[in-house]
C-alpha positions in Angstrom: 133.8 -108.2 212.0 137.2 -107.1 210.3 139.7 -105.1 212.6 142.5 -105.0 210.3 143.0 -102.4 207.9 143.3 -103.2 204.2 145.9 -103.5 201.9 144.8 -102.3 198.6 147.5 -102.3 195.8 147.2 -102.1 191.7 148.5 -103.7 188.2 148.3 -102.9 184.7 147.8 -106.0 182.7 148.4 -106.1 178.8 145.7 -108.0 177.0 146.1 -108.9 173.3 143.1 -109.5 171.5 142.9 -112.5 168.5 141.6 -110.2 166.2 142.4 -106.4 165.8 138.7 -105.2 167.5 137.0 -102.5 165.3 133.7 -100.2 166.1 132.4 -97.2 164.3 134.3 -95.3 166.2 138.2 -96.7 166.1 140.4 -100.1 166.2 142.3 -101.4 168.9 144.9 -104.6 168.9 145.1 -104.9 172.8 144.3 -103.3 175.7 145.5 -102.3 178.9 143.1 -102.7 181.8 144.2 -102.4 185.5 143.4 -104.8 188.3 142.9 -103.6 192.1 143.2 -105.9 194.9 141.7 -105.6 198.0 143.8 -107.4 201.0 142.5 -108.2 204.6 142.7 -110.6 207.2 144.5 -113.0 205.3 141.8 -112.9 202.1 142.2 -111.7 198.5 139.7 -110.0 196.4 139.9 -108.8 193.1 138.6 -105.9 191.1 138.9 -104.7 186.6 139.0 -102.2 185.1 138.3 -101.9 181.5 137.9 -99.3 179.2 136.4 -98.0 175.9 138.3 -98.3 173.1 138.2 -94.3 172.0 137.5 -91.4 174.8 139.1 -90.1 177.6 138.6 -93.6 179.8 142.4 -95.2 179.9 144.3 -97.2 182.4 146.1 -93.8 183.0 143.2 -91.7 184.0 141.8 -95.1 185.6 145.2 -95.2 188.0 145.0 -91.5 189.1 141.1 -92.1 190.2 142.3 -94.5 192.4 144.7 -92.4 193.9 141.5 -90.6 195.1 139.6 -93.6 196.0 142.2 -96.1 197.7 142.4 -93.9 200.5 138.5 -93.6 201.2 138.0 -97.4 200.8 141.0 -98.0 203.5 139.2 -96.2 205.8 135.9 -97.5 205.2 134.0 -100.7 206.9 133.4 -103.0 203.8 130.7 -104.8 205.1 128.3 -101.1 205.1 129.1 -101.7 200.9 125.2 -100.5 200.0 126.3 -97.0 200.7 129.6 -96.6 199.3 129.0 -96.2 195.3 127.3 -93.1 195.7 130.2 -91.8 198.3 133.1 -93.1 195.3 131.1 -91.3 192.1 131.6 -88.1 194.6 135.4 -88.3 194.1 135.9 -89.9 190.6 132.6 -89.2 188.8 134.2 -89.5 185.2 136.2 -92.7 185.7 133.1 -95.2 186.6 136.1 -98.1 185.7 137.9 -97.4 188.3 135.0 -97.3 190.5 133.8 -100.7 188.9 137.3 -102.0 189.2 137.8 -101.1 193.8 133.9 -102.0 194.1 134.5 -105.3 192.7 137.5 -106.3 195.0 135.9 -104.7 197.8 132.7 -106.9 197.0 134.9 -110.5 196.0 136.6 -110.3 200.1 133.1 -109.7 201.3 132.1 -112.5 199.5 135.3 -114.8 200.3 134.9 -113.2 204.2 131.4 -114.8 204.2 132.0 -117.5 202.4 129.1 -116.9 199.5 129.2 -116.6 195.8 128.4 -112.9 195.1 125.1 -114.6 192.9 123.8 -116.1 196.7 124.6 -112.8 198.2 123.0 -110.5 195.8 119.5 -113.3 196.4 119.9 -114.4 192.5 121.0 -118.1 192.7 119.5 -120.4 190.9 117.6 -118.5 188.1 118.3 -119.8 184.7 120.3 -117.1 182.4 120.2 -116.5 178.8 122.4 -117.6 176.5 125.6 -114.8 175.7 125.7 -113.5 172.0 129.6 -113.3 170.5 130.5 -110.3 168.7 131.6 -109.8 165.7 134.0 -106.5 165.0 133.8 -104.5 161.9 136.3 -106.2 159.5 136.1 -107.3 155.6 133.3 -108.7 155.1 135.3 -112.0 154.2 137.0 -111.7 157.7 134.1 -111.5 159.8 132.8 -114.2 157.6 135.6 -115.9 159.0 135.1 -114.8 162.8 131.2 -115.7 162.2 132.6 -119.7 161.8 135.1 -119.3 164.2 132.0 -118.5 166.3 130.1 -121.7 165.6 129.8 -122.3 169.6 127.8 -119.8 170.4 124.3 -119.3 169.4 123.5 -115.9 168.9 126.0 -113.3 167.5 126.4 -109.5 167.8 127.3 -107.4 164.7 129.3 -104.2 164.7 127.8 -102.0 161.9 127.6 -98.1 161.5 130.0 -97.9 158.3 128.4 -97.3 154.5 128.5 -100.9 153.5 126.0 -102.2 156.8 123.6 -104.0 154.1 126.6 -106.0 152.1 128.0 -106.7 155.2 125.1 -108.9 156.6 124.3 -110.8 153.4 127.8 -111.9 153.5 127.2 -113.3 157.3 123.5 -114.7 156.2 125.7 -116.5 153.6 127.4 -118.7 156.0 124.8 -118.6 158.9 121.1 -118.2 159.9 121.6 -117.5 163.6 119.7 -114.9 164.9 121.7 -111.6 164.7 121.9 -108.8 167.3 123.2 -105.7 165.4 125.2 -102.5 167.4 125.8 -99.7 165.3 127.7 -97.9 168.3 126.1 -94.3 167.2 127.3 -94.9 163.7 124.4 -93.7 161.8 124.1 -90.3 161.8 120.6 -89.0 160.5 117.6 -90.7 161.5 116.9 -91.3 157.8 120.0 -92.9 157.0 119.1 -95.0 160.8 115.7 -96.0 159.4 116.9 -97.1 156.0 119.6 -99.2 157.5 116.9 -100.8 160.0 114.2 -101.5 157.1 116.7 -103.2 155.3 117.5 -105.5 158.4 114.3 -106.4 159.2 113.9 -109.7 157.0 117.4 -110.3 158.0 116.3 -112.2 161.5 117.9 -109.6 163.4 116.8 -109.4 166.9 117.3 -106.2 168.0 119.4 -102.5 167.1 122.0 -101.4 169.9 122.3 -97.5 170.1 121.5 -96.6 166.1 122.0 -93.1 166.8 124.2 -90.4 168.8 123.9 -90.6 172.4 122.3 -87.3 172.4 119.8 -87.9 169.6 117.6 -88.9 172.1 114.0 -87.7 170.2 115.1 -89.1 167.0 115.6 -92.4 168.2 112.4 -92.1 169.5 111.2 -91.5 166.5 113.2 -94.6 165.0 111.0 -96.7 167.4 107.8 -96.0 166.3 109.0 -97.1 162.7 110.4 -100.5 163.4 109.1 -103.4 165.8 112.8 -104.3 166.1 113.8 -103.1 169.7 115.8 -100.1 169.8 118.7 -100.9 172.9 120.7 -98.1 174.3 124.0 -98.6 175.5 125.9 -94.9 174.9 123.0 -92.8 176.4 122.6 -94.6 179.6 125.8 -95.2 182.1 123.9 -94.8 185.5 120.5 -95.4 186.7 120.4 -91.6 186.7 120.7 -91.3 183.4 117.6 -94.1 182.7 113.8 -91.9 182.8 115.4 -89.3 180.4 115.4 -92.3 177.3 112.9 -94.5 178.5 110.4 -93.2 175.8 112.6 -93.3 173.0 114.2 -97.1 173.4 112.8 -100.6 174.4 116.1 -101.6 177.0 119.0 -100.8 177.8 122.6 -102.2 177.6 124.0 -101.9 181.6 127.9 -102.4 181.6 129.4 -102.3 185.1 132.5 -100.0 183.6 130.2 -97.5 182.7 127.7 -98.2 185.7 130.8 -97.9 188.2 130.5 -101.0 189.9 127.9 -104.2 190.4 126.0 -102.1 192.8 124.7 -99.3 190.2 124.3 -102.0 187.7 122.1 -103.6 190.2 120.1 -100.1 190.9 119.9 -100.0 187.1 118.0 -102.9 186.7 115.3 -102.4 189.5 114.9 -98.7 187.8 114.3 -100.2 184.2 112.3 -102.8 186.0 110.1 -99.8 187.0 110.1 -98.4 183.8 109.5 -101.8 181.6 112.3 -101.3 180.0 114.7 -104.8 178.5 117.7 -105.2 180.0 121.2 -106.6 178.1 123.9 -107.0 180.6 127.0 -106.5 178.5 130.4 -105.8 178.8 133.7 -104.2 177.5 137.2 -106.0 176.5 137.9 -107.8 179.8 139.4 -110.5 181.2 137.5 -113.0 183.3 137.9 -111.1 186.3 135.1 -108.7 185.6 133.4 -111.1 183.2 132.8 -113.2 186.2 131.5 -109.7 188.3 129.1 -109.6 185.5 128.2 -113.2 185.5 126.7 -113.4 188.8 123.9 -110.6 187.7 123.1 -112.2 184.6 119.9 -113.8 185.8 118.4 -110.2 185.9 118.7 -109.5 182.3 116.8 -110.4 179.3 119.6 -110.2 176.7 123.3 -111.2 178.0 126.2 -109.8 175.7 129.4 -111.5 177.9 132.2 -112.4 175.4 135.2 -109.6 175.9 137.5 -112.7 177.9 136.4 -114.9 174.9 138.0 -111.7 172.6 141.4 -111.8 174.0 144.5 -113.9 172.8 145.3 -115.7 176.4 143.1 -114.8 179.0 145.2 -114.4 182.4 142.5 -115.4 185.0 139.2 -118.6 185.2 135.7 -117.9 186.7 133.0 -118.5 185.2 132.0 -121.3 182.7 130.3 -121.9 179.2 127.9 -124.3 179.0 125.7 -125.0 175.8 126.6 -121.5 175.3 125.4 -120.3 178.3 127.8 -118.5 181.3 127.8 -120.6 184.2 128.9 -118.4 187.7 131.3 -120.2 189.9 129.9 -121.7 193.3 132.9 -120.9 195.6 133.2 -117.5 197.3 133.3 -114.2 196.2 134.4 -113.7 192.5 135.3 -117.4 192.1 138.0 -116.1 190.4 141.8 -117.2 190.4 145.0 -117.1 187.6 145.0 -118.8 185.2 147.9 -121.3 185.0 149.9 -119.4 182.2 149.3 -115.8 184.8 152.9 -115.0 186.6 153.0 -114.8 190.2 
């Protein structure tokens, strides 16, 4: 039992990526994601925030929602934590990052304060996890020829497409590698007969499945989409919640759950027992992010059929160490909580 009351405080860290990070929809050379940390009886834990890199989700808006939320999770007992997502989306519904980001502390002092892993306290230790895709932003197609060989660690790779030259694009990767290639064309296509063209032509390409080919809200059409192609059609745009899952679970074969636009590890977990229920795929992927929330999403990766965990492995100097890459797998630290700390070049 805790008596104390918490000490919850914020940062803004600036992460620069190695390569300027393009999707359909814009470019970005860093980002700026904010931390929380959750202090009590003499233990740390720690919390990210990420964000998209175009909309109305930045460290800004992300800082004001937990102006709202610091106060409710001072007051709160941390170890009731099953009840408290649904309490936070009542006072910051359109900022699920900064949810994610006090969620995630809250749940890394539970887990120091009881001295387990968050894998072993969520029941999912010692299941084997698939092996992480690396993406690969739209660039040149000589550059991301480039970042396809810088890749050569990792065994399956994720494509940004959703631009006019998709086709040339790939036949320059196939060129220089025959790994099987997930393709995210992050609602790029705009018609479902361009979408259909674009996936005919990928279908020899050993591509192993399409990630939201479509507008979030072309929700028949991708339907549609599926019944032409026996690629599987992933949504990641159209689904943030668990809520949000029975509405599309005709039209697509998974679903991508991200814990910044689930709102913490708790949803994400509610979103996998619903697609469970629904036989629906699950991908468990991520945003730009630095091992803090990396790690978060790490310790739920057993659940997921397809894992998509390489925003840390985007960025220039990551400031904090969790989990481990073996055989290009993610390994989740064994030692309490997050198993997170700084990394060696992090100020103190």
């Amino acid at each position: 039992m805790s008596t104390n009351k918490p000490r919850i405080r914020t940062e803004t860290v600036h992460i620069e990526l190695k390569h300027t990070w393009t999707i359909s929809g814009g470019s970005a050379d860093f980002k700026d994601n904010v931390l929380v940390f959750y202090e009590r009886d003499g233990l740390t834990g720690i919390g990210e925030a990420a964000h998209l890199t175009v909309g109305e989700h930045t460290a800004e808006n992300t800082l004001r929602a937990l102006d709202r939320l610091i106060p409710f999770y001072e007051t709160v007992d941390p170890f009731a934590f099953a009840g408290l997502p649904e309490q936070a989306r009542q006072m910051a519904d359109a900022t699920p990052p900064a949810r994610a980001a006090v969620e995630m502390a809250l749940m890394d002092w539970v887990g120091r304060k009881w001295e387990l892993p968050l894998h072993r306290l969520f029941g999912l230790a010692g299941a084997r996890a698939p092996a992480t895709s690396f993406s690969i932003g739209l660039d040149t197609p000589e550059r991301m020829q480039n970042k396809v060989k810088e890749a050569g660690a990792y065994r399956i790779l994720k494509v940004k497409l959703g631009r006019s030259n998709d086709h040339e694009i790939i036949e320059t990767l196939r060129a220089v590698t025959d790994k099987p290639i997930r393709v995210d064309a992050n609602e790029g296509w705009r018609d479902k007969e361009t979408a259909i063209r674009k996936i005919e032509g990928l279908e020899k390409q050993n591509i192993e499945l399409v990630e939201q080919p479509l507008p979030r809200k072309m929700v028949e059409e991708t339907g549609w989409l599926r019944e032409r192609t026996p690629l599987p059609i992933v949504a990641d745009e159209s689904v943030f919640t668990a809520r949000d899952i029975p509405a599309v679970a005709g039209a697509f074969s998974g679903i991508n759950i991200k814990l910044m636009k689930a709102g913490g590890m708790l949803e994400a977990l509610r979103m996998f027992q619903v697609a469970r229920a629904l036989n629906l795929d699950t991908m468990l992927g991520c945003m730009i992010e630095t091992s803090v929330a990396i790690t978060a999403a790490v310790h739920l990766q057993s659940l997921a059929r397809w894992v998509d965990l390489d925003g840390n492995l985007l960025l220039n100097c990551d400031p904090f160490q969790g989990a481990t890459m073996n055989d290009g797998r993610w390994q989740p630290p064994d030692s309490p909580g997050l198993g997170v700390q700084a990394a060696p070049s992090r100020p103190h």
